[in-house]
Predicted model as a PDB file, atoms N, CA, C, CB and O in Angstrom, pLDDT in the B-factor column:
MODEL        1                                                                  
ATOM      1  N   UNK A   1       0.831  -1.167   0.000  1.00 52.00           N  
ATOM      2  CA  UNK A   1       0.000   0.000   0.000  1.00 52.00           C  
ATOM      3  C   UNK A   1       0.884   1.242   0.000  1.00 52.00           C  
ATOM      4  CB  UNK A   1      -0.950  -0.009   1.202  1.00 52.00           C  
ATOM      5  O   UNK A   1       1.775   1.414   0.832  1.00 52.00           O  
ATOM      6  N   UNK A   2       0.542   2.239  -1.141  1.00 56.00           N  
ATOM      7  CA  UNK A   2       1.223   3.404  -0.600  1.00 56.00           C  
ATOM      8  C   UNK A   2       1.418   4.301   0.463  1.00 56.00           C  
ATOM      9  CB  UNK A   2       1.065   3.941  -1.092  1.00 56.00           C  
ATOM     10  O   UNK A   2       1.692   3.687   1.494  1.00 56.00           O  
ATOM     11  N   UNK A   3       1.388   5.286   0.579  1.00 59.00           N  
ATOM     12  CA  UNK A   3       1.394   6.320   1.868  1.00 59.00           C  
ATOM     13  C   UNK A   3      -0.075   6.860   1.378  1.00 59.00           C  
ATOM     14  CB  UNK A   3       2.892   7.717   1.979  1.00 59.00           C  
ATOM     15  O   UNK A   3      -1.028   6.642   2.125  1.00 59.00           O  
ATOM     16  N   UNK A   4      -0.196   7.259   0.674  1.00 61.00           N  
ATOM     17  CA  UNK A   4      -1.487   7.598   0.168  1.00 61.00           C  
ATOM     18  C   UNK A   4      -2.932   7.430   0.702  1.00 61.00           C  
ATOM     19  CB  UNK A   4      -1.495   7.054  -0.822  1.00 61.00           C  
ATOM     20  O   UNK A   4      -3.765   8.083   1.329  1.00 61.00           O  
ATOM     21  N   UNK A   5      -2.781   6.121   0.084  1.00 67.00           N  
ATOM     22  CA  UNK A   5      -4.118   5.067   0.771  1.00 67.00           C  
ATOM     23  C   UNK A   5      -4.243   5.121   2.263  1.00 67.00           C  
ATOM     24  CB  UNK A   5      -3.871   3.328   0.473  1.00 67.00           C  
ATOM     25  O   UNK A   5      -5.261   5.411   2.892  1.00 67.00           O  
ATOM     26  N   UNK A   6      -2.696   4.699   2.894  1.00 69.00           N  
ATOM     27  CA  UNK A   6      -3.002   4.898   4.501  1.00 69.00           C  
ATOM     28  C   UNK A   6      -3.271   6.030   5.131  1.00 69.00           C  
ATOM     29  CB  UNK A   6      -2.043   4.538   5.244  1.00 69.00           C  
ATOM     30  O   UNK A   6      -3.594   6.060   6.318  1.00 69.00           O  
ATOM     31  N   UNK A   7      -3.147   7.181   4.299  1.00 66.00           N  
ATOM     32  CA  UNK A   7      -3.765   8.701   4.791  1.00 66.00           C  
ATOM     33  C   UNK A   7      -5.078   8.494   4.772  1.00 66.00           C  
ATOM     34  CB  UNK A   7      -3.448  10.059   3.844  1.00 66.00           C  
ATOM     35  O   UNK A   7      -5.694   9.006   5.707  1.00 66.00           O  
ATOM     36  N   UNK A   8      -5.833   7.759   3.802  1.00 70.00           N  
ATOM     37  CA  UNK A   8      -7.054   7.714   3.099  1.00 70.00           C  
ATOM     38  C   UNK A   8      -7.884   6.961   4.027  1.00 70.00           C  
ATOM     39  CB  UNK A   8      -6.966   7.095   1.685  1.00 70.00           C  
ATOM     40  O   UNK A   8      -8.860   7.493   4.556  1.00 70.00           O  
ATOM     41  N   UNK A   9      -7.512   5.602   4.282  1.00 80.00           N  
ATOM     42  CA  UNK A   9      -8.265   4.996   5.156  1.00 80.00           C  
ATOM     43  C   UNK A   9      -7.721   5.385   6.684  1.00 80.00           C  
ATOM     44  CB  UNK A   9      -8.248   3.493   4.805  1.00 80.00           C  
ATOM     45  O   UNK A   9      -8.612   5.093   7.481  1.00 80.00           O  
ATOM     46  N   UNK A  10      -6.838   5.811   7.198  1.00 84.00           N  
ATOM     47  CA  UNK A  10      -6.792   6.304   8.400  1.00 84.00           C  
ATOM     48  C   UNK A  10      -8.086   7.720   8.764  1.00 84.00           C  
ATOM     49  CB  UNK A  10      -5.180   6.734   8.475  1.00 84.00           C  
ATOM     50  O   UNK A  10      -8.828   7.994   9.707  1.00 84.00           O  
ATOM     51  N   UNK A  11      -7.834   8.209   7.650  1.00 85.00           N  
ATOM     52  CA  UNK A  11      -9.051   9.825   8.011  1.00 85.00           C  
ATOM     53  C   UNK A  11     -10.685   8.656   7.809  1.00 85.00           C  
ATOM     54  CB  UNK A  11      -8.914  11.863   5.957  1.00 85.00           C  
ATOM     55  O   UNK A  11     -11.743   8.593   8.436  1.00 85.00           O  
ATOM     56  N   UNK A  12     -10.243   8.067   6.876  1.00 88.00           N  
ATOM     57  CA  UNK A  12     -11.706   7.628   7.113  1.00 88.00           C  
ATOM     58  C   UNK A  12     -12.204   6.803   8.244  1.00 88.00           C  
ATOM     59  CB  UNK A  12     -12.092   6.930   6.059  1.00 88.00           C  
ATOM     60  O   UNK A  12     -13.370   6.907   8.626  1.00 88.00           O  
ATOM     61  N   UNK A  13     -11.426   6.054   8.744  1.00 90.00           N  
ATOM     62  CA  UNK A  13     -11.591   5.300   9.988  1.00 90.00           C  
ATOM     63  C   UNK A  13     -12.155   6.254  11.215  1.00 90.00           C  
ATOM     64  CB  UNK A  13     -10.149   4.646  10.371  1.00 90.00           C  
ATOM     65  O   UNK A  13     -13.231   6.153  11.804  1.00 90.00           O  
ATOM     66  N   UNK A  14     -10.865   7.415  11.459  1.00 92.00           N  
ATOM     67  CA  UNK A  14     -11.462   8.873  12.209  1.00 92.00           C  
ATOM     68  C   UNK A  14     -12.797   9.240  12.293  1.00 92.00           C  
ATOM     69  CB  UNK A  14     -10.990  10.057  11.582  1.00 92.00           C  
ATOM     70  O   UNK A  14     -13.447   9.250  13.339  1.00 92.00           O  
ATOM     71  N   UNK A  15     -13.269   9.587  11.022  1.00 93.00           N  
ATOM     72  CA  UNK A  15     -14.255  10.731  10.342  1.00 93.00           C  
ATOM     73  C   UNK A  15     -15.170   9.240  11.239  1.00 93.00           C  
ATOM     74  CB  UNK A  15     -14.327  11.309   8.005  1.00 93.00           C  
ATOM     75  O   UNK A  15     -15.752   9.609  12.259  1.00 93.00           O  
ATOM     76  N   UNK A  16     -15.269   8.075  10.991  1.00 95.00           N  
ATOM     77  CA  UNK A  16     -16.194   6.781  11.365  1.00 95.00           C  
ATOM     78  C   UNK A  16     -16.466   7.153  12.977  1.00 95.00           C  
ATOM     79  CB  UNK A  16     -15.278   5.036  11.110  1.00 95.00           C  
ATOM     80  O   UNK A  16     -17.524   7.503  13.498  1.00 95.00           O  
ATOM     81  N   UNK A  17     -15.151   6.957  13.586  1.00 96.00           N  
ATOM     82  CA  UNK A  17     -15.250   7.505  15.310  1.00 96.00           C  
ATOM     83  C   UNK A  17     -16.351   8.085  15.803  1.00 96.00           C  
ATOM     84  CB  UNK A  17     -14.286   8.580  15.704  1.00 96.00           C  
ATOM     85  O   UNK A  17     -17.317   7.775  16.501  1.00 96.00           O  
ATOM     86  N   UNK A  18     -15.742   9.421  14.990  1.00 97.00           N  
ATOM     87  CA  UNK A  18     -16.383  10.625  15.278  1.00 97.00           C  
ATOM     88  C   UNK A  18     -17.763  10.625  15.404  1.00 97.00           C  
ATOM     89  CB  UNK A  18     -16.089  11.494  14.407  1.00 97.00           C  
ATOM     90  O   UNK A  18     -18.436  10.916  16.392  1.00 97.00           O  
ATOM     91  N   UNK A  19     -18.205  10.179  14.018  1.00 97.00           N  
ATOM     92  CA  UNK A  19     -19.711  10.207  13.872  1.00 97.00           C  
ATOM     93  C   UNK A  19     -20.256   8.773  15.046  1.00 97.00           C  
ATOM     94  CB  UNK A  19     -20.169   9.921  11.885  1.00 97.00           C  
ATOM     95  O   UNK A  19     -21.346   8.796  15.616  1.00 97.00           O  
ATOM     96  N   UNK A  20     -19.645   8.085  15.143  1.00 97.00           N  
ATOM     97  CA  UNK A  20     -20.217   7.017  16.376  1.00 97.00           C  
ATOM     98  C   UNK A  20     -20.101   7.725  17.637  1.00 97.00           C  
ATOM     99  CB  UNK A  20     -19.311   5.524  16.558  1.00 97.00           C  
ATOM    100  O   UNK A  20     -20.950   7.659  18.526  1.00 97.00           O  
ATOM    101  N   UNK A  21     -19.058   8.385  17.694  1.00 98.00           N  
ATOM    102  CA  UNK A  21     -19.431   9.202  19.035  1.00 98.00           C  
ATOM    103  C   UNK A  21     -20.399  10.345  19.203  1.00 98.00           C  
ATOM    104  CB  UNK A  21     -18.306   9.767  19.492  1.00 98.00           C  
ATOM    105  O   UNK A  21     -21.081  10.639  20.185  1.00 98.00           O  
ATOM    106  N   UNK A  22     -20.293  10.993  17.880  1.00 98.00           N  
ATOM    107  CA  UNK A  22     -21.587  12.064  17.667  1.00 98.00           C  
ATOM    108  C   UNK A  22     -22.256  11.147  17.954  1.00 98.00           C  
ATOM    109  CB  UNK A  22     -22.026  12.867  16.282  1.00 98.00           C  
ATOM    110  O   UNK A  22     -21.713  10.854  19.020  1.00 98.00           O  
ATOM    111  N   UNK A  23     -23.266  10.233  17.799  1.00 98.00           N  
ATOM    112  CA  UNK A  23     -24.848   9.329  17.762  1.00 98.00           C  
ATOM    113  C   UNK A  23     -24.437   9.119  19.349  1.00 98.00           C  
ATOM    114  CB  UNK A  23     -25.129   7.475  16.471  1.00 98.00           C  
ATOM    115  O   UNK A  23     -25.130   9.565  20.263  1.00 98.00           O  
ATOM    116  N   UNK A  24     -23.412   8.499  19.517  1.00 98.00           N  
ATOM    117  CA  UNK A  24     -23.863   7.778  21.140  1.00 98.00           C  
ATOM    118  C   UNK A  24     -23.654   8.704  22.064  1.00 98.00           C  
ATOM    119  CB  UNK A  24     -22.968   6.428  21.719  1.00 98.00           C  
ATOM    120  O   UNK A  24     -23.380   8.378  23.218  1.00 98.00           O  
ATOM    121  N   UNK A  25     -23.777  10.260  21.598  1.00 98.00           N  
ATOM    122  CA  UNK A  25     -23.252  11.260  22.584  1.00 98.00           C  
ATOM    123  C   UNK A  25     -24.816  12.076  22.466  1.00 98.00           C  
ATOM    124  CB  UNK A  25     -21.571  12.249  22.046  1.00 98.00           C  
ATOM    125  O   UNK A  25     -25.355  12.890  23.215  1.00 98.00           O  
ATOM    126  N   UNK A  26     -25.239  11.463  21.201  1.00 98.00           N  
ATOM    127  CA  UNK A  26     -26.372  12.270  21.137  1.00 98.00           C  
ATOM    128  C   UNK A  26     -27.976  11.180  21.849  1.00 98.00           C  
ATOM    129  CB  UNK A  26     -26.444  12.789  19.241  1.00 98.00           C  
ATOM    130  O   UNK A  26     -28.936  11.649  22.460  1.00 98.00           O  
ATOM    131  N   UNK A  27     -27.719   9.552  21.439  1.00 98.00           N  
ATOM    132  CA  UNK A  27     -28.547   8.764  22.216  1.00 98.00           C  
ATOM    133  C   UNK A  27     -28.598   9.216  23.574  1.00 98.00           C  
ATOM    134  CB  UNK A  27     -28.162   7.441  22.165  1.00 98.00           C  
ATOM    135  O   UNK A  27     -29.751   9.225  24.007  1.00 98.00           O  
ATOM    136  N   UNK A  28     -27.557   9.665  24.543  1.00 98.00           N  
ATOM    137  CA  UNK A  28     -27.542   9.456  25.770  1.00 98.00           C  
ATOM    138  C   UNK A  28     -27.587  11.128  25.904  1.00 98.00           C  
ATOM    139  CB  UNK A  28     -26.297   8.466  26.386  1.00 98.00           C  
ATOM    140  O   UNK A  28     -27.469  11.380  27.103  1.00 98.00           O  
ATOM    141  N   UNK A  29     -27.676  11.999  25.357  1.00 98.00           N  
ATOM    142  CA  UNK A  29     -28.369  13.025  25.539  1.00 98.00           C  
ATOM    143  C   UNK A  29     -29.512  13.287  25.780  1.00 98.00           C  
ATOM    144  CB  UNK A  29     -28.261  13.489  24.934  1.00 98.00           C  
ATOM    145  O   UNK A  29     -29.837  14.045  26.694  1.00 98.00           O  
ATOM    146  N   UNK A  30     -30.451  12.618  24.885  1.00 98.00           N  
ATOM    147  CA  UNK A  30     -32.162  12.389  24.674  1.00 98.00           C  
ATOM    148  C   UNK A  30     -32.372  11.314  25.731  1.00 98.00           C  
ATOM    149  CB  UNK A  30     -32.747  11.761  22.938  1.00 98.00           C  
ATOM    150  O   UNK A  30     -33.459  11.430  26.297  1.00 98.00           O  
ATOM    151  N   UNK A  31     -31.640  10.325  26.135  1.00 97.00           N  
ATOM    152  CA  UNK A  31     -32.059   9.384  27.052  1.00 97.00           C  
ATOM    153  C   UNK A  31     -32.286  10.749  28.573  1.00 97.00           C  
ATOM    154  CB  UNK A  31     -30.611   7.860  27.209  1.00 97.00           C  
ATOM    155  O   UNK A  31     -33.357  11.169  29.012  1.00 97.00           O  
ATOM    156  N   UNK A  32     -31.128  11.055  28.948  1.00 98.00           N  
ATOM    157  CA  UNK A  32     -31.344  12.074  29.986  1.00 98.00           C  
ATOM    158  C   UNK A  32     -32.123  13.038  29.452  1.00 98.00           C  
ATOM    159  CB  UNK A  32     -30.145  12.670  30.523  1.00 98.00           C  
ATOM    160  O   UNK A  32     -31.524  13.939  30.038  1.00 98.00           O  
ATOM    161  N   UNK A  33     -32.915  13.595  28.864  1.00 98.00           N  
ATOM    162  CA  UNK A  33     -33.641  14.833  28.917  1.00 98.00           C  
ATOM    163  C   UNK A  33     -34.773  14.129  29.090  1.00 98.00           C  
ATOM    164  CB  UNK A  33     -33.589  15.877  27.739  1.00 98.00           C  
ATOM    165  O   UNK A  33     -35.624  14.759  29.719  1.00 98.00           O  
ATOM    166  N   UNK A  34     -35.139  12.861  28.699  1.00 97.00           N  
ATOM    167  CA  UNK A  34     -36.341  12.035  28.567  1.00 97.00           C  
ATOM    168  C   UNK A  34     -36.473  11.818  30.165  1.00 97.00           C  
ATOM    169  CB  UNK A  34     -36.166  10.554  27.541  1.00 97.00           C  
ATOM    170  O   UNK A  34     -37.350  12.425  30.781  1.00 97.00           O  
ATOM    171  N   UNK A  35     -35.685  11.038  30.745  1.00 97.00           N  
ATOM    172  CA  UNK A  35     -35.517  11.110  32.438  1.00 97.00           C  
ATOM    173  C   UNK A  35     -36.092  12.133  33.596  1.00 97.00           C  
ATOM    174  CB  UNK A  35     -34.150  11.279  32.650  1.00 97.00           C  
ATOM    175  O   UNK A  35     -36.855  12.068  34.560  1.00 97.00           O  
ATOM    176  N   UNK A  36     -35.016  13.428  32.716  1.00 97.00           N  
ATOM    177  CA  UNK A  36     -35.349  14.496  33.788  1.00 97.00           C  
ATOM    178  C   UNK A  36     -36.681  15.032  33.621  1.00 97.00           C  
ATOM    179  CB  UNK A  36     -34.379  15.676  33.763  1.00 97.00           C  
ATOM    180  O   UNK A  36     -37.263  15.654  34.509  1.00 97.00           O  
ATOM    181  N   UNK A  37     -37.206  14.765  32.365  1.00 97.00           N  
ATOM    182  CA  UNK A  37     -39.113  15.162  32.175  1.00 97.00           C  
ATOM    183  C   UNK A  37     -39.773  14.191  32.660  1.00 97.00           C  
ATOM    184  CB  UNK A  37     -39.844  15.299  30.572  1.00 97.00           C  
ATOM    185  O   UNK A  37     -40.959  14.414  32.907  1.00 97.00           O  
ATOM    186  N   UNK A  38     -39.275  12.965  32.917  1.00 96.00           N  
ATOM    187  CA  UNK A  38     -40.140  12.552  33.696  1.00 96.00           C  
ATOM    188  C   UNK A  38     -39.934  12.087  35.642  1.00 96.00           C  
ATOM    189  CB  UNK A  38     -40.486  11.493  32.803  1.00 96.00           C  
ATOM    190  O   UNK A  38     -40.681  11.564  36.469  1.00 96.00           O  
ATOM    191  N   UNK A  39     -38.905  12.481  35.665  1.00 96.00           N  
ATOM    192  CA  UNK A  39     -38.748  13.117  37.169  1.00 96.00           C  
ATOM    193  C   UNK A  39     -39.226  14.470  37.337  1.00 96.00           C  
ATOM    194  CB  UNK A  39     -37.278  13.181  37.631  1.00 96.00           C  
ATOM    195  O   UNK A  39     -39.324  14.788  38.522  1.00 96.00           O  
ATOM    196  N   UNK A  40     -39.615  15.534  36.342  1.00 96.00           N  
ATOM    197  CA  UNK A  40     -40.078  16.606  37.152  1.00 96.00           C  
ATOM    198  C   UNK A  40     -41.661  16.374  36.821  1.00 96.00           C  
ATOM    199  CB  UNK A  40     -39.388  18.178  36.741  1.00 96.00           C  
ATOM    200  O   UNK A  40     -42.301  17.009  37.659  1.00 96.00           O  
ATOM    201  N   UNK A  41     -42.613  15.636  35.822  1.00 95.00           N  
ATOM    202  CA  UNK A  41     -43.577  15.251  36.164  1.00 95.00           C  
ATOM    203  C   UNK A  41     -44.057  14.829  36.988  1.00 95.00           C  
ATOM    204  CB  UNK A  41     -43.765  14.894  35.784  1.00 95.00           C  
ATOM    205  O   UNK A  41     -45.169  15.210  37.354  1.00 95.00           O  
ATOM    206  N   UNK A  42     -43.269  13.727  37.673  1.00 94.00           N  
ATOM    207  CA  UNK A  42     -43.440  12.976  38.820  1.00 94.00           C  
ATOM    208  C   UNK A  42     -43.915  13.916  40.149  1.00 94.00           C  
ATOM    209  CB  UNK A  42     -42.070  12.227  39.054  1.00 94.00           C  
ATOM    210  O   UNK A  42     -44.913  13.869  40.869  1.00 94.00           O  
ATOM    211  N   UNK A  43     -43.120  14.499  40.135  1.00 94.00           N  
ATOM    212  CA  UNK A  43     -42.680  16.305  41.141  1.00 94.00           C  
ATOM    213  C   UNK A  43     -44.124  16.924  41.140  1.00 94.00           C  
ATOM    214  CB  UNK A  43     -41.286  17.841  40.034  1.00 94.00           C  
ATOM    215  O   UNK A  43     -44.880  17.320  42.028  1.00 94.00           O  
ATOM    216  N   UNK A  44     -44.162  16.876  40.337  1.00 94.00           N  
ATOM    217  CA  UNK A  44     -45.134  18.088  39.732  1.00 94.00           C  
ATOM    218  C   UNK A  44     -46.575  17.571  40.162  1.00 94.00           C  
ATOM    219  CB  UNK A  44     -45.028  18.303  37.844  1.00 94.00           C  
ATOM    220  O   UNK A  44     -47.291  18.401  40.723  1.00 94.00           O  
ATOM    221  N   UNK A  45     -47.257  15.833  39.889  1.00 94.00           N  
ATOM    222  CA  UNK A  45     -47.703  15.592  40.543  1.00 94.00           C  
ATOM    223  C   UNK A  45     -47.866  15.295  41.652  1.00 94.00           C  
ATOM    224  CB  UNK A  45     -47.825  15.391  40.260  1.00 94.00           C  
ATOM    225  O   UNK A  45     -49.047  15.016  41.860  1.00 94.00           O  
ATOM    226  N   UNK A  46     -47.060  15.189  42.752  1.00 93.00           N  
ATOM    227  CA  UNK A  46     -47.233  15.426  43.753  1.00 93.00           C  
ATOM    228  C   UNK A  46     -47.333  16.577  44.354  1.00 93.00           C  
ATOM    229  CB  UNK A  46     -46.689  14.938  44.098  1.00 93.00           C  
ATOM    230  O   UNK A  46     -47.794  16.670  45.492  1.00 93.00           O  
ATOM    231  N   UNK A  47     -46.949  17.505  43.717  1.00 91.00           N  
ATOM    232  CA  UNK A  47     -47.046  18.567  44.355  1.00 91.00           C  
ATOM    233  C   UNK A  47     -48.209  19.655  44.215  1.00 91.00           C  
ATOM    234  CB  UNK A  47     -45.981  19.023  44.135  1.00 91.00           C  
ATOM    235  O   UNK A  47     -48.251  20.663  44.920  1.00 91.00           O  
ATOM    236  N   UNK A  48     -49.226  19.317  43.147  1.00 92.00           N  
ATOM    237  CA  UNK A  48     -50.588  19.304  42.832  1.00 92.00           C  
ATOM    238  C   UNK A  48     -51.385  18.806  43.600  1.00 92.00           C  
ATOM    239  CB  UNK A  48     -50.834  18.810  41.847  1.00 92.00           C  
ATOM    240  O   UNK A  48     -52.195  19.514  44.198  1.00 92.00           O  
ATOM    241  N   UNK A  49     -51.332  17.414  43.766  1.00 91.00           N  
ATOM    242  CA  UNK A  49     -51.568  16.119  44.757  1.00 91.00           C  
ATOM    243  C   UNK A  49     -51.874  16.950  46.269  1.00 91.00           C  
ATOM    244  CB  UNK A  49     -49.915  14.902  44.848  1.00 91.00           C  
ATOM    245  O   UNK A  49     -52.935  16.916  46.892  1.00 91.00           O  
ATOM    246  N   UNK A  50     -50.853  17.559  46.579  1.00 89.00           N  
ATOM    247  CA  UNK A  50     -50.859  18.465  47.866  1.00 89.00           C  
ATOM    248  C   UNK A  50     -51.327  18.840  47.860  1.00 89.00           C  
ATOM    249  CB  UNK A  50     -50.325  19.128  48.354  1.00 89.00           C  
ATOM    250  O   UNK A  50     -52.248  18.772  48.673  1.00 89.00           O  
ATOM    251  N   UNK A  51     -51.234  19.809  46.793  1.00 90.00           N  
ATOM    252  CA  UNK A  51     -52.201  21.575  47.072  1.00 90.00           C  
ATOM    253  C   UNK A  51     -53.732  21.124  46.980  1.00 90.00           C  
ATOM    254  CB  UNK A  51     -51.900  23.123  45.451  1.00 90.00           C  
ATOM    255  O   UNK A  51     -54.570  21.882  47.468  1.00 90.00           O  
ATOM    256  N   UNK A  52     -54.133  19.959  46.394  1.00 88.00           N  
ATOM    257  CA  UNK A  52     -55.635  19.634  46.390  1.00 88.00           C  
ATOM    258  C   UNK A  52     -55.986  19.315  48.008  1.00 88.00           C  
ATOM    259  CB  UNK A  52     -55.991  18.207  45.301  1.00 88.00           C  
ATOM    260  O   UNK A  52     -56.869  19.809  48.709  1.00 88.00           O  
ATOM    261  N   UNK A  53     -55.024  18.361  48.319  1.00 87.00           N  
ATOM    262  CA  UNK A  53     -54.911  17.822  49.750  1.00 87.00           C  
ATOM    263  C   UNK A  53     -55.475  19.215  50.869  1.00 87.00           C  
ATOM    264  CB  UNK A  53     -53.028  17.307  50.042  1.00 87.00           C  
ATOM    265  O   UNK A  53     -56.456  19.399  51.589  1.00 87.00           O  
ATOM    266  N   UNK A  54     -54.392  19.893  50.559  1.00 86.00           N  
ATOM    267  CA  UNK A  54     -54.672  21.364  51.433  1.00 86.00           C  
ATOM    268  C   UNK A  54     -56.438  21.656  51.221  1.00 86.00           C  
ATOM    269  CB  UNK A  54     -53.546  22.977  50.577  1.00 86.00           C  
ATOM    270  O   UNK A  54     -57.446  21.627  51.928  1.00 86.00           O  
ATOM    271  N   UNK A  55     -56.134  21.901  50.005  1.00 84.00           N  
ATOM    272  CA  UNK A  55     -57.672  22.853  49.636  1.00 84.00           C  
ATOM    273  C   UNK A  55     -58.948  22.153  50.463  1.00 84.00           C  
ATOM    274  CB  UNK A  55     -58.165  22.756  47.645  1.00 84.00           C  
ATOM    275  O   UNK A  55     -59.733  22.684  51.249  1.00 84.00           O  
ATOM    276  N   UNK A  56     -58.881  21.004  50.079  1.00 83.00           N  
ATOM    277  CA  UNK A  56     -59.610  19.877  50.645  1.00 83.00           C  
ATOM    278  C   UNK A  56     -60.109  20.032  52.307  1.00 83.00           C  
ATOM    279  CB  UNK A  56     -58.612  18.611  50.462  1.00 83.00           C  
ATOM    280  O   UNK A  56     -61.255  19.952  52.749  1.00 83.00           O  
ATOM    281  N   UNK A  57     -59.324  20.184  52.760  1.00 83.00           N  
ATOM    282  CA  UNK A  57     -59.008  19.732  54.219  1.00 83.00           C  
ATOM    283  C   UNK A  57     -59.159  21.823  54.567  1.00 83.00           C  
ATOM    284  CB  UNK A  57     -56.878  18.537  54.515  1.00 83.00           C  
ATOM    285  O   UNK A  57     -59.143  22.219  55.732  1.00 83.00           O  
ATOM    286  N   UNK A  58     -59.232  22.395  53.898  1.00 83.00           N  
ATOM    287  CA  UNK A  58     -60.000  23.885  54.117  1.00 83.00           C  
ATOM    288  C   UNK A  58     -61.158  24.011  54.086  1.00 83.00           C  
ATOM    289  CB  UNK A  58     -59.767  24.824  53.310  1.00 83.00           C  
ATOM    290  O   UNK A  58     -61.496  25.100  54.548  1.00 83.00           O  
ATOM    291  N   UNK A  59     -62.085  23.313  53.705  1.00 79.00           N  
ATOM    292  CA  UNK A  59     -63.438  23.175  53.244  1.00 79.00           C  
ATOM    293  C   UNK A  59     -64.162  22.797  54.514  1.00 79.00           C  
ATOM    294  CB  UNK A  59     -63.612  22.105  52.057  1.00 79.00           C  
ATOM    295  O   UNK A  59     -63.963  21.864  55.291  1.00 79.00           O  
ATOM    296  N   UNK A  60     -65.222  23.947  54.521  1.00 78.00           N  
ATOM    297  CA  UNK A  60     -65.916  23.663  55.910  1.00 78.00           C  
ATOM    298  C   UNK A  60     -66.952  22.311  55.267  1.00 78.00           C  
ATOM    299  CB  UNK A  60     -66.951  25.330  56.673  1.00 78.00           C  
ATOM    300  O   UNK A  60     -67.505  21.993  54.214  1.00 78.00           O  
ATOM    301  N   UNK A  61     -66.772  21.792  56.706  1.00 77.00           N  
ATOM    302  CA  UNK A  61     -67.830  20.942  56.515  1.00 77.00           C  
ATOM    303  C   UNK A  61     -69.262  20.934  56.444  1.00 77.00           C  
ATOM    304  CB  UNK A  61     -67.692  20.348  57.150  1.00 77.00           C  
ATOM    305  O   UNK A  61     -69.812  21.711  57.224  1.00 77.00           O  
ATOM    306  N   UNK A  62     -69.856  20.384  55.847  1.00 72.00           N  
ATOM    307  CA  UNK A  62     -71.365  20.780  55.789  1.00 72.00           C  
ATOM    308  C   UNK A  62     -72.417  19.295  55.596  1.00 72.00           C  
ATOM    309  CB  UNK A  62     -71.558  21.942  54.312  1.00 72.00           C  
ATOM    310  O   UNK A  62     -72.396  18.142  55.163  1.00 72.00           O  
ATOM    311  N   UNK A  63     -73.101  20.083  56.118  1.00 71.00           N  
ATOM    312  CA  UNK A  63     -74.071  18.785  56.573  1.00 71.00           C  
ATOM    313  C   UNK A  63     -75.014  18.703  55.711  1.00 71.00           C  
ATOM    314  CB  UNK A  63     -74.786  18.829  57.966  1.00 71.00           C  
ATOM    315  O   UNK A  63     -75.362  19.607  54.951  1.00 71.00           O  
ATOM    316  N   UNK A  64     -75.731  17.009  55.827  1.00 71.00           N  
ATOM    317  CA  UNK A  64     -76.162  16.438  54.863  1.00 71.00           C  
ATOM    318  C   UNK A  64     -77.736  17.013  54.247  1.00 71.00           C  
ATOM    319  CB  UNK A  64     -76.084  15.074  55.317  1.00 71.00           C  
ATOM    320  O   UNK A  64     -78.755  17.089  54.934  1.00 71.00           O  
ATOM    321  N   UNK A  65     -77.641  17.320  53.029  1.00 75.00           N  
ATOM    322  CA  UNK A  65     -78.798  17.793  52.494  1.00 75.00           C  
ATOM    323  C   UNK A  65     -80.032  16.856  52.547  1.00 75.00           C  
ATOM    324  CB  UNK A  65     -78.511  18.148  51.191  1.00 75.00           C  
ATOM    325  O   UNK A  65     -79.836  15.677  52.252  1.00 75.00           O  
ATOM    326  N   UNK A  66     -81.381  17.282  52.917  1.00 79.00           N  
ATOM    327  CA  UNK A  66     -82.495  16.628  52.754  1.00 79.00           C  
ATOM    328  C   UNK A  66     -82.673  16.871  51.832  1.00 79.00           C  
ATOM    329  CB  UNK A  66     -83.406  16.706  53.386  1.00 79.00           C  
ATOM    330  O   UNK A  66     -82.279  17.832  51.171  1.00 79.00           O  
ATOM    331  N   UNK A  67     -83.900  15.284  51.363  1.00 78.00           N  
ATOM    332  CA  UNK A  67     -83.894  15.337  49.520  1.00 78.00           C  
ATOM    333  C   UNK A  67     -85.790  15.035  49.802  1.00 78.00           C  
ATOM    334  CB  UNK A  67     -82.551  13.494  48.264  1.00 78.00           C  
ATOM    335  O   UNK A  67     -86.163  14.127  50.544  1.00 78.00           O  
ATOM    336  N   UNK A  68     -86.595  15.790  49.210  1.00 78.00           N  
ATOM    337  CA  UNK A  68     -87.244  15.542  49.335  1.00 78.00           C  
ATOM    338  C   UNK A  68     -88.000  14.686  48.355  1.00 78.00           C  
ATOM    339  CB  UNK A  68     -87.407  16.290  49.721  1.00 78.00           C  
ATOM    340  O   UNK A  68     -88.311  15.297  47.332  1.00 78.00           O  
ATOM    341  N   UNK A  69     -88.400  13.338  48.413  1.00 76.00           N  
ATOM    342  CA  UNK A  69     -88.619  12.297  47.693  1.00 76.00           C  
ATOM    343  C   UNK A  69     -89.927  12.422  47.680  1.00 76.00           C  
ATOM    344  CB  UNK A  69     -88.097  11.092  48.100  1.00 76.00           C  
ATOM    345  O   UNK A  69     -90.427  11.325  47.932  1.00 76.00           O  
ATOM    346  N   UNK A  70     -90.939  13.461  47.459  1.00 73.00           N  
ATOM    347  CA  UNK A  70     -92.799  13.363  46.938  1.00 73.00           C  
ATOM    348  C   UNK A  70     -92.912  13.262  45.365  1.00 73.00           C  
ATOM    349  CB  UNK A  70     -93.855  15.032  47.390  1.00 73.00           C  
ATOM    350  O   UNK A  70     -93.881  12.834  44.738  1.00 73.00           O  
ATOM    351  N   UNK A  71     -91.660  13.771  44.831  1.00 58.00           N  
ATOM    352  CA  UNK A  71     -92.045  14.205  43.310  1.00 58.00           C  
ATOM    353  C   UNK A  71     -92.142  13.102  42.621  1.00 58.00           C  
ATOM    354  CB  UNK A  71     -91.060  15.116  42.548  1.00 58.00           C  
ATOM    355  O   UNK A  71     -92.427  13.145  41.424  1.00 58.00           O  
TER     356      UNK A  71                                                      
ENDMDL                                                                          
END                                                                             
């Protein structure tokens, strides 16, 4: 083989790397953003979850309506 060729397939072997590390740098990018949206959903419902809890438990109580059953 000349010198040539081994310039040739060495950059191309590189340029191959690269782009495998671009993809698996970019899979595990989207894997974590996918994660952290659904850890702050998680969050988020509970913390809704609460504030209903609260509201709830503010509510005077009230007593039971008569129904009048002639009609």
């Amino acid at each position: 083989m000349s010198r040539m060729n081994k310039g040739f397939i060495m950059l191309d072997s590189l340029l191959s790397v690269f782009i495998v590390t671009y993809i698996c740098l970019m899979c595990f990018s989207i894997y974590k953003t996918i994660e952290q949206y659904e850890k702050s959903y998680i969050n988020y419902q509970f913390n809704s979850n609460d504030r209903y809890e609260e509201i709830f438990n503010t509510l005077i109580v009230c007593e039971a309506c008569e129904v009048d059953e002639s009609d």
